[in-house]
N, CA, C and O of each residue as an XYZ file, in Angstrom:
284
protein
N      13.763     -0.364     14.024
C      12.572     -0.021     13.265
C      11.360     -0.603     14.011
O      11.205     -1.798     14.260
N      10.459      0.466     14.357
C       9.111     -0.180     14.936
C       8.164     -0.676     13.993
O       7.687     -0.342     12.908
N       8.082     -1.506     14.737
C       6.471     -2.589     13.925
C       5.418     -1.828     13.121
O       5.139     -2.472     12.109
N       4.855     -0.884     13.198
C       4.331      0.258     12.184
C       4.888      0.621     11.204
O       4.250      0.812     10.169
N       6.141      0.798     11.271
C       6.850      1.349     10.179
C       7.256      0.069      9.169
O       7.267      0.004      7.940
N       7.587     -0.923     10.206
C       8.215     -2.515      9.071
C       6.334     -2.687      8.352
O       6.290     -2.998      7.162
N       5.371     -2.546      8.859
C       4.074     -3.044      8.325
C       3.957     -2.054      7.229
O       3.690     -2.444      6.092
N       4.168     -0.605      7.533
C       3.820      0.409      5.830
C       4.670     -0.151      5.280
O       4.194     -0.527      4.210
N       6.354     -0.647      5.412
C       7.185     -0.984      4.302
C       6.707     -1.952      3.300
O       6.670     -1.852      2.074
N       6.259     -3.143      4.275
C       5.704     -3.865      3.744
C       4.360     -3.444      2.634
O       4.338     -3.452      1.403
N       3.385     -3.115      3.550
C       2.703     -2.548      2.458
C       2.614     -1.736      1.136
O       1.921     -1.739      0.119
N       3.616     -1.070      1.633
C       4.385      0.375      0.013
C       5.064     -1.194     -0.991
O       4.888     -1.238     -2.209
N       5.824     -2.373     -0.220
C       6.381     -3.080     -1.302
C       5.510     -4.124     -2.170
O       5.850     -4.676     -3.216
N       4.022     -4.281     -1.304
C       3.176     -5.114     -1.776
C       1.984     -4.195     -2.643
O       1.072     -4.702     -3.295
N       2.256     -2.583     -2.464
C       1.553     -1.753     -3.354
C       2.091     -1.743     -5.171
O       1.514     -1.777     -6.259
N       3.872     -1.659     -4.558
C       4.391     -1.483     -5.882
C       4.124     -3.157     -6.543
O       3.228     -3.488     -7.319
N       4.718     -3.639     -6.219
C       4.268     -5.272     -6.711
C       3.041     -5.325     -7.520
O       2.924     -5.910     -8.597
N       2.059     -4.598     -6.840
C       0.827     -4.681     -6.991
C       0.545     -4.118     -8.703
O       0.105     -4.546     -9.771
N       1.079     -2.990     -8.158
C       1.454     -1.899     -9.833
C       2.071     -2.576    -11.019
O       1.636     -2.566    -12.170
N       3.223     -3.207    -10.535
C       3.756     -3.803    -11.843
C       2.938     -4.647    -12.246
O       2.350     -4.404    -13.299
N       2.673     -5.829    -11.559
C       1.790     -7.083    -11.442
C       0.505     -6.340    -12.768
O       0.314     -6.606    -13.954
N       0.054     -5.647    -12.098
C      -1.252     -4.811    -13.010
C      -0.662     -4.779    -14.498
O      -0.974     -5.459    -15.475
N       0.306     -3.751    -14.348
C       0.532     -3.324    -15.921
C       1.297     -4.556    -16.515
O       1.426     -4.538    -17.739
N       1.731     -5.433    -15.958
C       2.475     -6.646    -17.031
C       0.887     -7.290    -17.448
O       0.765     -7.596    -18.635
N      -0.161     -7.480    -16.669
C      -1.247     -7.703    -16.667
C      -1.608     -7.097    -18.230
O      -1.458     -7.660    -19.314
N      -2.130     -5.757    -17.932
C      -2.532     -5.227    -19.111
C      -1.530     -5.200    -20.398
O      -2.121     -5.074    -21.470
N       0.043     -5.307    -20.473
C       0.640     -5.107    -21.771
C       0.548     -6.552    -22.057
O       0.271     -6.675    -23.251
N       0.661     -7.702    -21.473
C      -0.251     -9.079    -22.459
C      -1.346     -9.349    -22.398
O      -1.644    -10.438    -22.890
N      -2.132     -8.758    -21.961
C      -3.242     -8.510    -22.176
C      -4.233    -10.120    -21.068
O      -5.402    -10.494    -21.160
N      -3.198    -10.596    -20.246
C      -3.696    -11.195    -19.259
C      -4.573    -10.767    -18.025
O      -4.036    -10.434    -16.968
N      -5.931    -10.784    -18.191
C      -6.912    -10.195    -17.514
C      -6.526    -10.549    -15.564
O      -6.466     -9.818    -14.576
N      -6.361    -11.891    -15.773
C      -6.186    -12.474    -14.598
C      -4.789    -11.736    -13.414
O      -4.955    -11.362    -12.253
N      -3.872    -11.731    -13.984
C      -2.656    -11.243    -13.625
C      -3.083     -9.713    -13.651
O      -2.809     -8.982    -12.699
N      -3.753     -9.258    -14.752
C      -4.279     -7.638    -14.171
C      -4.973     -7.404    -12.620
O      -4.635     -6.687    -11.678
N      -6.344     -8.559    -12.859
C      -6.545     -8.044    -11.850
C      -6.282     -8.587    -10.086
O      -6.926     -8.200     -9.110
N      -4.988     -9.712    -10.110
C      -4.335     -9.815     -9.208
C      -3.409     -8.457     -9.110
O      -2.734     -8.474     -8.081
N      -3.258     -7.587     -9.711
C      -2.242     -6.669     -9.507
C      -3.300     -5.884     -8.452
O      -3.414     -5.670     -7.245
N      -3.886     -5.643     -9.518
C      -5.403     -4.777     -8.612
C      -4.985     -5.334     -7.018
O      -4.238     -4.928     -6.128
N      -5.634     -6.148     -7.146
C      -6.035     -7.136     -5.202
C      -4.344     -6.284     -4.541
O      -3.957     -5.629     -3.573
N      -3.828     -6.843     -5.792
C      -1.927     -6.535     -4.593
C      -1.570     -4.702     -4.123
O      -0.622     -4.129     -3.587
N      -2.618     -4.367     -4.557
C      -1.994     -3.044     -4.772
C      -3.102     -1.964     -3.693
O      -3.011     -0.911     -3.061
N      -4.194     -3.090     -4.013
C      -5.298     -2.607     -2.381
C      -4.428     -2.841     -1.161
O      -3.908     -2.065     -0.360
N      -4.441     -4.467     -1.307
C      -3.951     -4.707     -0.129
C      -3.005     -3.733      0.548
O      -3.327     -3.221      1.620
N      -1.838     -3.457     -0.045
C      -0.798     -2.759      0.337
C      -1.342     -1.756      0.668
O      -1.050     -1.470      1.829
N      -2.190     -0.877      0.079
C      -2.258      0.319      0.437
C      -3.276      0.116      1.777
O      -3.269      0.775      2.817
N      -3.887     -0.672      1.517
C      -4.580     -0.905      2.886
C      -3.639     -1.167      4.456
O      -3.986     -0.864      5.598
N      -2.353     -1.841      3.982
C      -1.738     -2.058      4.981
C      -0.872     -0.741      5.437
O      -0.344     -0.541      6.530
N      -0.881     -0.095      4.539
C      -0.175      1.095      4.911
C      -1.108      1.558      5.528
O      -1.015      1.063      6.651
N      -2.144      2.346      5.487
C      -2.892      3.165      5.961
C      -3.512      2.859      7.721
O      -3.870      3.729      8.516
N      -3.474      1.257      7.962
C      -3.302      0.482      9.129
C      -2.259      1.119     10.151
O      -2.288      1.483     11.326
N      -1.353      1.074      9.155
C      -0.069      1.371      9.622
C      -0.211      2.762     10.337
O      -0.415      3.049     11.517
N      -0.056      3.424      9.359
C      -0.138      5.268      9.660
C      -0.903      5.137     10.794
O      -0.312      5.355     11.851
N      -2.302      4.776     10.860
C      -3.656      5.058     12.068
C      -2.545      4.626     13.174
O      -1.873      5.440     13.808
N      -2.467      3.303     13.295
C      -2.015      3.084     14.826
C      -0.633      3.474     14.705
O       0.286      2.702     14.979
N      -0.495      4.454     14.370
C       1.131      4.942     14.628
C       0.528      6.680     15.443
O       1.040      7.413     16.289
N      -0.399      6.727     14.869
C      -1.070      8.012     14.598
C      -1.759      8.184     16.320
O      -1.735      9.224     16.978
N      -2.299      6.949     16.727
C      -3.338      6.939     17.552
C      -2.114      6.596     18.603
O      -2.297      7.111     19.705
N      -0.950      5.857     18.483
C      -0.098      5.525     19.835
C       0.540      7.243     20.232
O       0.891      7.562     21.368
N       0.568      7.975     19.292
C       1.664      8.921     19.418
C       0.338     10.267     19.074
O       0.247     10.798     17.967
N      -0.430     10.564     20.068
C      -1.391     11.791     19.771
C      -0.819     13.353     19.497
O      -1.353     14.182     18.761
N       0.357     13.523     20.251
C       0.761     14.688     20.725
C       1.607     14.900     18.887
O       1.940     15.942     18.322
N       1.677     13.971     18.579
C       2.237     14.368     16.873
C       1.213     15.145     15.766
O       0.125     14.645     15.479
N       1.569     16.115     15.317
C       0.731     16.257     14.170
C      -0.037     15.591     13.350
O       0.867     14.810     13.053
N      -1.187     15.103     12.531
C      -1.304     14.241     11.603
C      -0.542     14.322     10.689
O       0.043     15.401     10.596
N      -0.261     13.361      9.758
C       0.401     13.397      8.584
C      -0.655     14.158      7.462
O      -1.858     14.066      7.706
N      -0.344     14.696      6.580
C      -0.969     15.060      5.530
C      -1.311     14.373      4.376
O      -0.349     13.667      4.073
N      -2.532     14.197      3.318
C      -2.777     12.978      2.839
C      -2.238     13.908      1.147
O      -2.343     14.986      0.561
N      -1.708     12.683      1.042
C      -1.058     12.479     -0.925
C      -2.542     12.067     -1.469
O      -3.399     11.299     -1.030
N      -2.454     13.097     -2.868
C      -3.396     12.426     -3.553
C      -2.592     12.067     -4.520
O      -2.231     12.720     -5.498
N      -2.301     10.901     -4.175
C      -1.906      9.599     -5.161
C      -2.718      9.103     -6.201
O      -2.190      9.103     -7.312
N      -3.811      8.703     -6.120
C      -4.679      8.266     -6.837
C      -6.132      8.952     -7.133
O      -6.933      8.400     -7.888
């Protein structure tokens, strides 16, 4: 597994984290833990998207990937 790909994993697992983190946040109604979910769930997606570019930019002759509207 190349280093791009272990960094989105990472990031997709620090997105979902991020998600739960949020909603355990909001069903006790702990603001704080909400909005650490928030922060966890940027981050990740931020690290993914890191990811994709320099995977994107080492390997030109590949198609782009197509973007999910996730959110």
């Amino acid at each position: 597994m190349d280093k791009d790909l272990k960094q989105e994993a990472s990031g997709k697992g620090q997105n979902i984290k991020g998600r739960v983190k949020e909603a355990f946040g909001a069903v006790t109604g702990n603001k704080q833990t909400e909005a650490e979910g928030v922060a966890d769930r940027m981050a990740g997606a931020a690290r993914e998207k890191v990811a994709e570019v320099k995977r994107d930019l080492s390997n030109p002759d590949r198609p782009p990937r197509e973007e999910a509207d996730d959110e």
